[in-house]
C-alpha positions in Angstrom: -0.5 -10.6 0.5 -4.4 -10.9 0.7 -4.4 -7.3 -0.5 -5.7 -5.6 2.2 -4.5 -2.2 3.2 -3.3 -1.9 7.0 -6.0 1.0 7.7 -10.0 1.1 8.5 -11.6 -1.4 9.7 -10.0 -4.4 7.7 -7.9 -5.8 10.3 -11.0 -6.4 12.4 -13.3 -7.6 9.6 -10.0 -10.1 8.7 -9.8 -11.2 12.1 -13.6 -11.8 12.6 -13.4 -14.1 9.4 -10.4 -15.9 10.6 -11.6 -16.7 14.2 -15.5 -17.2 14.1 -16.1 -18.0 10.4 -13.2 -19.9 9.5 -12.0 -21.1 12.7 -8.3 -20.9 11.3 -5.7 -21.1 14.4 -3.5 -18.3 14.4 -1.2 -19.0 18.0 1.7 -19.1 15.5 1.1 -15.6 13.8 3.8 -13.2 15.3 1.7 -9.7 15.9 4.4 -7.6 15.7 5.7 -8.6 12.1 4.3 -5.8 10.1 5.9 -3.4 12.2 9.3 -4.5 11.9 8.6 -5.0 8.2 7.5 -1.6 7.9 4.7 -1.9 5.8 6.8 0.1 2.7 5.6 -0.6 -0.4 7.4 -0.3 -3.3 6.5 3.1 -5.8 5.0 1.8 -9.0 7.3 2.3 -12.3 7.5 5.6 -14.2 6.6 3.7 -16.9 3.8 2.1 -15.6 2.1 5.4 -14.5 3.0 7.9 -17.4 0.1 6.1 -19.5 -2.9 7.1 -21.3 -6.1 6.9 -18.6 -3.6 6.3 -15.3 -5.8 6.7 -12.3 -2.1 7.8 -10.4 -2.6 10.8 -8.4 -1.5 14.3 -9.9 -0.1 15.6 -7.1 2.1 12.4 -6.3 3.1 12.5 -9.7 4.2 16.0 -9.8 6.0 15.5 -6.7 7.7 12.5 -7.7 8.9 14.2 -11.3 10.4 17.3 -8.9 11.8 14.6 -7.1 13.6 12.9 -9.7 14.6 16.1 -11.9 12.3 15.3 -14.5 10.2 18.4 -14.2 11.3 22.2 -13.3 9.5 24.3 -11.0 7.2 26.9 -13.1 8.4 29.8 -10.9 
């Protein structure tokens, strides 16, 4: 929700904020939520990415048009 990606170093930086800057109590925060979430994110729209200037990877593109039946294989 605050946009941050579960990877890196952002989990620390978040929890340095949290406890020494903000002083923000977080005793009620279960730990083990994102994991039984599953951190899965929705794909973005077709429609969304086949745009003029998308910044959407090729390759996950192409794979995702194989996927879906939308583009044959060349060979």
């Amino acid at each position: 929700m605050l946009g941050l990606r579960p990877s890196g170093g952002n989990h620390r930086l978040f929890r340095r904020y949290v406890d020494d800057l903000w002083e923000i109590p977080t005793e009620h925060f279960d730990p083990n939520r994102a994991r039984r979430r599953g951190l899965r994110h929705r794909p973005i729209g077709l429609e969304k990415v086949l745009v003029e200037h998308s910044t959407y990877s090729r390759s996950g593109l192409k794979r995702r048009l194989f996927d879906q039946g939308l583009k044959n294989s060349a060979m």
